[in-house]
C-alpha positions as semicolon CSV with decimal commas, in nm:
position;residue;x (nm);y (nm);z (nm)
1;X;0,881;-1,965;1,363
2;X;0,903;-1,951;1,020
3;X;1,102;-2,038;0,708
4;X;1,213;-1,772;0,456
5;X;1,043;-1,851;0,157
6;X;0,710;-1,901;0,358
7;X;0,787;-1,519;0,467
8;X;0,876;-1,414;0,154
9;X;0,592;-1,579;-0,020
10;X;0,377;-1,386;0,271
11;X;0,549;-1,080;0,189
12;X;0,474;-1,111;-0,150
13;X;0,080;-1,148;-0,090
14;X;0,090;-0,854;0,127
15;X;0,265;-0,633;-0,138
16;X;-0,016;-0,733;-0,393
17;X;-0,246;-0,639;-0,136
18;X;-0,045;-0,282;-0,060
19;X;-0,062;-0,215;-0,433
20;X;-0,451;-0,309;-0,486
21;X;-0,496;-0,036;-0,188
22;X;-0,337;0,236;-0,340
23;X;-0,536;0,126;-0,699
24;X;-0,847;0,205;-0,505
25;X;-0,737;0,496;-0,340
26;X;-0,582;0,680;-0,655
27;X;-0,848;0,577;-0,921
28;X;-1,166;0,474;-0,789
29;X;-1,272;0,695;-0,477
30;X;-1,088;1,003;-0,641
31;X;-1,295;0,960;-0,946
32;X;-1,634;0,911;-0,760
33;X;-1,561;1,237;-0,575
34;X;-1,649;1,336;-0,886
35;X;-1,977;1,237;-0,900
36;X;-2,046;1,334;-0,549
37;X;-2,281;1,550;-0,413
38;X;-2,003;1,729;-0,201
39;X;-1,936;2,110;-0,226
40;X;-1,579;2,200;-0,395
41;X;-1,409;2,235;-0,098
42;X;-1,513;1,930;0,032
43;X;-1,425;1,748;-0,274
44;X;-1,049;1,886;-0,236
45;X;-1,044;1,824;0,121
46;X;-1,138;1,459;0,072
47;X;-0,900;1,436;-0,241
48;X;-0,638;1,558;-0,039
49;X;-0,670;1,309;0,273
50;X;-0,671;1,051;-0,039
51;X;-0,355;1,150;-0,195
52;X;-0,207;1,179;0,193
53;X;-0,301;0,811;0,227
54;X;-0,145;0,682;-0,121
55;X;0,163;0,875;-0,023
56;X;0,159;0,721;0,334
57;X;0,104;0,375;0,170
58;X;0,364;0,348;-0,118
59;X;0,549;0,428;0,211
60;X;0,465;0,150;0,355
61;X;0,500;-0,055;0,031
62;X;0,871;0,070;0,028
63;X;0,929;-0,055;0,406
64;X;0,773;-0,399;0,299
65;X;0,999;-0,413;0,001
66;X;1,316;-0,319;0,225
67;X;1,188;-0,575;0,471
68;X;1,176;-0,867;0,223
69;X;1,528;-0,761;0,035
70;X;1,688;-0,792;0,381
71;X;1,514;-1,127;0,426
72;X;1,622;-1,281;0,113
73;X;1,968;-1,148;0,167
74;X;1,987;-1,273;0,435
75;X;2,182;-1,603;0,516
76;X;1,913;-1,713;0,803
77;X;1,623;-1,959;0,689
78;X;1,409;-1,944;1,022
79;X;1,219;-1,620;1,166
Protein backbone atom coordinates (compact mmCIF):
# COMPACT_ATOMS: atom_id res chain seq x y z
CA UNK A 1 0.00 0.00 0.00
CA UNK A 2 0.68 3.33 -0.52
CA UNK A 3 -0.39 6.94 0.03
CA UNK A 4 -0.93 9.37 -2.88
CA UNK A 5 1.52 11.88 -2.45
CA UNK A 6 4.23 9.12 -1.78
CA UNK A 7 3.04 7.88 -5.44
CA UNK A 8 2.95 11.01 -6.82
CA UNK A 9 6.21 12.11 -5.42
CA UNK A 10 7.44 8.54 -7.05
CA UNK A 11 5.87 9.47 -10.16
CA UNK A 12 7.48 12.56 -10.24
CA UNK A 13 11.14 10.98 -9.86
CA UNK A 14 10.35 8.62 -12.54
CA UNK A 15 9.25 11.39 -15.01
CA UNK A 16 12.67 13.20 -14.34
CA UNK A 17 14.18 10.03 -15.02
CA UNK A 18 11.88 9.47 -18.45
CA UNK A 19 12.99 12.93 -19.54
CA UNK A 20 16.92 12.51 -18.72
CA UNK A 21 16.46 9.25 -21.12
CA UNK A 22 15.20 10.84 -23.96
CA UNK A 23 18.10 13.88 -23.30
CA UNK A 24 20.56 11.11 -23.91
CA UNK A 25 18.94 9.52 -26.60
CA UNK A 26 18.19 12.76 -28.77
CA UNK A 27 21.48 14.72 -28.08
CA UNK A 28 24.26 12.72 -26.96
CA UNK A 29 24.38 9.23 -28.82
CA UNK A 30 22.89 10.96 -32.03
CA UNK A 31 25.69 13.38 -31.98
CA UNK A 32 28.50 10.76 -31.34
CA UNK A 33 27.18 8.84 -34.36
CA UNK A 34 28.78 11.49 -35.71
CA UNK A 35 32.04 10.86 -34.78
CA UNK A 36 31.74 7.21 -35.37
CA UNK A 37 33.56 5.06 -37.40
CA UNK A 38 30.25 3.58 -38.90
CA UNK A 39 29.50 3.60 -42.70
CA UNK A 40 26.45 6.07 -43.73
CA UNK A 41 24.02 3.63 -43.72
CA UNK A 42 24.82 2.43 -40.56
CA UNK A 43 24.86 5.78 -39.08
CA UNK A 44 21.07 6.26 -40.35
CA UNK A 45 20.12 2.92 -39.33
CA UNK A 46 21.32 3.51 -35.78
CA UNK A 47 19.84 7.17 -35.86
CA UNK A 48 16.73 5.80 -36.81
CA UNK A 49 16.34 2.97 -33.98
CA UNK A 50 17.28 6.23 -31.77
CA UNK A 51 14.59 8.46 -32.89
CA UNK A 52 12.14 5.10 -32.71
CA UNK A 53 13.12 4.91 -29.03
CA UNK A 54 12.58 8.79 -28.12
CA UNK A 55 9.27 8.46 -29.88
CA UNK A 56 8.45 5.18 -27.95
CA UNK A 57 9.56 6.97 -24.70
CA UNK A 58 7.82 10.45 -24.71
CA UNK A 59 5.14 7.70 -25.11
CA UNK A 60 5.69 6.38 -22.20
CA UNK A 61 6.29 9.79 -20.52
CA UNK A 62 2.66 10.67 -21.71
CA UNK A 63 1.18 7.33 -20.04
CA UNK A 64 3.11 8.30 -16.76
CA UNK A 65 1.72 11.76 -16.92
CA UNK A 66 -1.97 10.35 -17.56
CA UNK A 67 -1.26 7.92 -14.75
CA UNK A 68 -0.37 10.57 -12.13
CA UNK A 69 -3.32 13.19 -13.34
CA UNK A 70 -5.75 10.33 -12.62
CA UNK A 71 -4.04 9.79 -9.27
CA UNK A 72 -4.20 13.23 -8.07
CA UNK A 73 -7.74 13.49 -9.28
CA UNK A 74 -8.56 11.10 -7.74
CA UNK A 75 -10.50 11.17 -4.34
CA UNK A 76 -8.61 7.82 -2.97
CA UNK A 77 -5.41 8.41 -0.69
CA UNK A 78 -4.21 4.64 -0.51
CA UNK A 79 -2.90 2.42 -3.60
Amino acid sequence: MIRKNNLSNKLNKLLELERSFISLLDKHLSASLDFSQLSKDDRDASLDFLKSRVNLQKKHIQLIEDIKKEIEESDQDVY
